[in-house]
C-alpha positions as CSV (number, residue, x, y, z in Angstrom):
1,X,-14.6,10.4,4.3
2,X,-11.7,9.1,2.7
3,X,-11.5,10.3,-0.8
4,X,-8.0,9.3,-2.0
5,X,-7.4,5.9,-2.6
6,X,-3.8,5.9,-2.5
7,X,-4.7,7.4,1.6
8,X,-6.9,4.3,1.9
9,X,-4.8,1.2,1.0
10,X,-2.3,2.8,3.3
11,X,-4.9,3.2,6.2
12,X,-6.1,-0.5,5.3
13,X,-2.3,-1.9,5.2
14,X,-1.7,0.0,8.8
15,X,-4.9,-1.6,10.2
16,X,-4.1,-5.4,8.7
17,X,-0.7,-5.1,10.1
18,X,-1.8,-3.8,13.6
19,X,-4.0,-6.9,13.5
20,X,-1.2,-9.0,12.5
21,X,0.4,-8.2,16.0
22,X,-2.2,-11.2,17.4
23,X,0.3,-13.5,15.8
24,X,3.5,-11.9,16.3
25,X,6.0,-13.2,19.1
26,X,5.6,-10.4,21.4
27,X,1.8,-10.6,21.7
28,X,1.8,-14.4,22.2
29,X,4.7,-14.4,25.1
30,X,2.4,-12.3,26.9
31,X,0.1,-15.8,27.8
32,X,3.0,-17.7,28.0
33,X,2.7,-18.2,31.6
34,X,-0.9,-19.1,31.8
35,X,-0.4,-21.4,28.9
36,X,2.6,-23.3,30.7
37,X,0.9,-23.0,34.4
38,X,-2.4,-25.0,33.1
39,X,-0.9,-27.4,30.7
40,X,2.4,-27.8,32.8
41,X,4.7,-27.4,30.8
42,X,8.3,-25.7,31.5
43,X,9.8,-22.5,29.5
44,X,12.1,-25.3,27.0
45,X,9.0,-27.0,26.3
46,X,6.9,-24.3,25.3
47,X,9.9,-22.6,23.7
48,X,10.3,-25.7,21.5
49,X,6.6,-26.2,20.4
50,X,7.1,-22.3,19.3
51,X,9.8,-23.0,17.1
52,X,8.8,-25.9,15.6
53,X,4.9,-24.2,14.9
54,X,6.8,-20.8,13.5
55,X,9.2,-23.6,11.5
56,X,6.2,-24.5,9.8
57,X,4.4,-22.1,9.5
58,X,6.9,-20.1,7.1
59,X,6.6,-23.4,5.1
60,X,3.2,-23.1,4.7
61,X,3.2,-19.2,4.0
62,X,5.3,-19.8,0.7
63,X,2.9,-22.2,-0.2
64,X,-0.3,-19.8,0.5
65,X,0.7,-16.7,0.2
66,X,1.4,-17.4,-3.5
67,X,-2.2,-17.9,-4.2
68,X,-2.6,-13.9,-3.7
69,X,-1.5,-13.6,-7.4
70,X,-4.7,-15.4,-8.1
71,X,-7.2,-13.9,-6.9
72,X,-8.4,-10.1,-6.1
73,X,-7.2,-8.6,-3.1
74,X,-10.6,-8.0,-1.5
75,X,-11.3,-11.8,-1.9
76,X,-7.8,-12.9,-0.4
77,X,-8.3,-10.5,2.3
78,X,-11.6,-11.9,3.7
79,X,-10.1,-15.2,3.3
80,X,-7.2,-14.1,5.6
81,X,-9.7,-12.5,8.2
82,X,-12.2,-15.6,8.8
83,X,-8.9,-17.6,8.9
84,X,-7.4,-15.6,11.4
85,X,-10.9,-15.0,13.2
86,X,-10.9,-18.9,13.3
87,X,-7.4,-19.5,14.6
88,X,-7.3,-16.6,17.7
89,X,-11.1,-18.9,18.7
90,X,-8.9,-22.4,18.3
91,X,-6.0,-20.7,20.6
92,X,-8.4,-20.0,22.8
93,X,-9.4,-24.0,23.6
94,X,-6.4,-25.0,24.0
95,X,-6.2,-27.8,26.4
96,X,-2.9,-29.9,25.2
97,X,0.3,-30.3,23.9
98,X,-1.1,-31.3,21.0
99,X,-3.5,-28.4,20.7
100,X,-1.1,-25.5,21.9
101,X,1.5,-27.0,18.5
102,X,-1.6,-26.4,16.6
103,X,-3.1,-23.4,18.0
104,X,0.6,-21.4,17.6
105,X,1.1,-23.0,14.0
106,X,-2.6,-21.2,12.9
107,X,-1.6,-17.7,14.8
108,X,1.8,-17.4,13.3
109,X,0.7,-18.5,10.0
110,X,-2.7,-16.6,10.2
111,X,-1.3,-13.4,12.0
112,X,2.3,-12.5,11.3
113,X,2.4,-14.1,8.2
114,X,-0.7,-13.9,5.7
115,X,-2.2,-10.6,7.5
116,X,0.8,-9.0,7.4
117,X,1.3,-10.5,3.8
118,X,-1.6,-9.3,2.5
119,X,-1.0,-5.9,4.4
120,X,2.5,-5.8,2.4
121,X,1.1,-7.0,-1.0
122,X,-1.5,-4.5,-1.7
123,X,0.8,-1.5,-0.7
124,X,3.9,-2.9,-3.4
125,X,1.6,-3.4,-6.0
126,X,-0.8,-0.5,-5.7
127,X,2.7,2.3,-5.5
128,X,5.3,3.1,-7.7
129,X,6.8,5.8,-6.8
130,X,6.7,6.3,-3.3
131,X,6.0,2.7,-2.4
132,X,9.0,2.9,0.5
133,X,7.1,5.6,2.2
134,X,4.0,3.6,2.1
135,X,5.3,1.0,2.9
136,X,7.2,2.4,6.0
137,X,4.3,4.4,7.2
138,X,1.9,1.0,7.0
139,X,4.2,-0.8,9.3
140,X,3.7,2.2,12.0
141,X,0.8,-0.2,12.5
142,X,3.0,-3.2,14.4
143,X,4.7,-0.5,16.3
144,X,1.4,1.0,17.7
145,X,0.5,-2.4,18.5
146,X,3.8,-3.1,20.4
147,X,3.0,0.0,22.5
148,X,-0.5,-0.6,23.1
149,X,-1.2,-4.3,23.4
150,X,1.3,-5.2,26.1
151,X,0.3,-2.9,28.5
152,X,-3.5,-3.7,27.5
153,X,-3.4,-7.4,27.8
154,X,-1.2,-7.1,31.2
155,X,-4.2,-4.8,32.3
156,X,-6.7,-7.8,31.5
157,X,-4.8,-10.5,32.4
158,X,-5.4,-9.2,36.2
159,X,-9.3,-10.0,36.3
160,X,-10.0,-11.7,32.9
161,X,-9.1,-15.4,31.8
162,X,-7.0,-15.6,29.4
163,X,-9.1,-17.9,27.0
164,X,-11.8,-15.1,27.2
165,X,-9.4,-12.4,25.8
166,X,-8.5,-14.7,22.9
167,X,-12.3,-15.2,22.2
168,X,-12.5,-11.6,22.8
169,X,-10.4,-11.0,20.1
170,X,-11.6,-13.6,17.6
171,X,-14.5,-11.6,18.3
172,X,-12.8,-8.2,17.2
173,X,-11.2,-9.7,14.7
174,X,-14.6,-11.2,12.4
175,X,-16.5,-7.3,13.3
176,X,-13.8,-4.8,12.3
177,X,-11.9,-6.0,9.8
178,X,-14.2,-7.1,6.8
179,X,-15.1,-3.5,7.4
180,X,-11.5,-2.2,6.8
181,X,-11.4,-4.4,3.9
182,X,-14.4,-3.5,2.5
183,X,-14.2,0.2,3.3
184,X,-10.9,0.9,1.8
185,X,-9.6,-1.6,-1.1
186,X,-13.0,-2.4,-2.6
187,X,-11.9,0.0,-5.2
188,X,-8.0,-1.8,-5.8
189,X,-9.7,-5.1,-7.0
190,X,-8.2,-4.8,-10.5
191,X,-4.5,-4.6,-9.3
192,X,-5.0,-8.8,-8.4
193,X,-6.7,-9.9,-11.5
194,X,-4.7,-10.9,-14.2
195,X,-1.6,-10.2,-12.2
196,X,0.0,-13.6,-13.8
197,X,-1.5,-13.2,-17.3
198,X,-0.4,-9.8,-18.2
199,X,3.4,-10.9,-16.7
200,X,3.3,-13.3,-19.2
201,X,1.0,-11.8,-22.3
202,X,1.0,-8.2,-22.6
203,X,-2.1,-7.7,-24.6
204,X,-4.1,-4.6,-24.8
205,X,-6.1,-5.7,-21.9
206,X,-3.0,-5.5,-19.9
207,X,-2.3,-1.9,-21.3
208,X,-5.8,-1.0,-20.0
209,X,-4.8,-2.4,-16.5
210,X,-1.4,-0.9,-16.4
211,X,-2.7,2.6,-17.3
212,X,-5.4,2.3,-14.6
213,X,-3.1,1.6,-12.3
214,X,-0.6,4.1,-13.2
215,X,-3.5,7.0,-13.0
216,X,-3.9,6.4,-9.1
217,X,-0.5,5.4,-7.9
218,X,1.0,8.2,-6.1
């Protein structure tokens, strides 16, 4: 369906980043009165077990995110999805203080910071020329999201649980996206391997990579 590959890492960096929204600030505020009402907690309280989580988590991310330069994209990718698949079913148990610190760490970590990573990644390193446009045009993503998802979850929030939604999602999350993955950078895995290497050594091999990449950048 999708014969250009330069169309399908920017369809698979809108998707990633539309998923990224399940860990951005605006989707999570949107349970932040159920969360307080059952664990009773008051808006400083939560406010400051957000912080500290989102304080970490950026932490963490330089750590992690790093490790993209090591292996292929596809690979990191997956790894990204069954951790963020993971983390949206931990939010969704969350039964303490304890356990919301946690639960908010793994979504902003998780969510706005290695899907939106790996969204980010693929797009710089796959374009050249026009990697501001694709770049720009994959973060339409977030933006649909921010229209969409409030008004959805609001919706749901009315007759569903709120845990359900976030199993809902984890849910939604393991289904579709090792399909995006696999549907549209299957074909890019050569822009992660010897990423490192060829920085340091450039060898014929790293000629050979180069020109590849060059002949479908756009």
């Amino acid at each position: 369906m999708f014969k250009s590959l330069s169309l399908k890492v920017i369809i698979f960096g809108f998707i990633f980043t539309f998923f990224s929204s399940f860990g951005q600030s605006f989707f999570l505020g949107l349970f932040n009165s159920s969360i307080r009402n059952e664990l009773s907690i008051t808006h400083g309280q939560f406010g400051s077990i957000y912080a500290s989580a989102t304080l970490l988590s950026s932490f963490v991310l330089v750590w992690i995110g790093k490790k993209i330069d090591d292996v292929n994209v596809i690979k990191f990718a997956s790894y990204v999805i069954i951790f963020l698949s993971i983390s949206c079913f931990i939010f969704s148990k969350i039964s303490s203080v304890i356990f919301l610190f946690v639960g908010i760490f793994l979504m902003r970590l998780s969510g706005q910071g290695l899907t939106t990573h790996t969204a980010t990644t693929t797009i710089s390193r796959f374009f050249e020329k026009s990697r501001g446009k694709a770049l720009s045009t994959c973060w339409l993503g977030l933006s649909l999201a921010e229209f969409i998802l409030p008004v959805l979850i609001v919706f749901l929030l009315t007759f569903l649980n709120w845990r359900d939604i976030w199993l809902t999602i984890s849910i939604i999350v393991i289904i579709i996206l090792p399909i995006v993955a696999y549907t549209f950078i299957r074909d890019v895995k050569y822009l992660a391997y010897n990423f490192n290497y060829c920085n340091n050594n450039f060898t014929d091999s790293c000629i050979h990579i180069y020109n590849r990449c060059k002949t479908r950048h756009s």
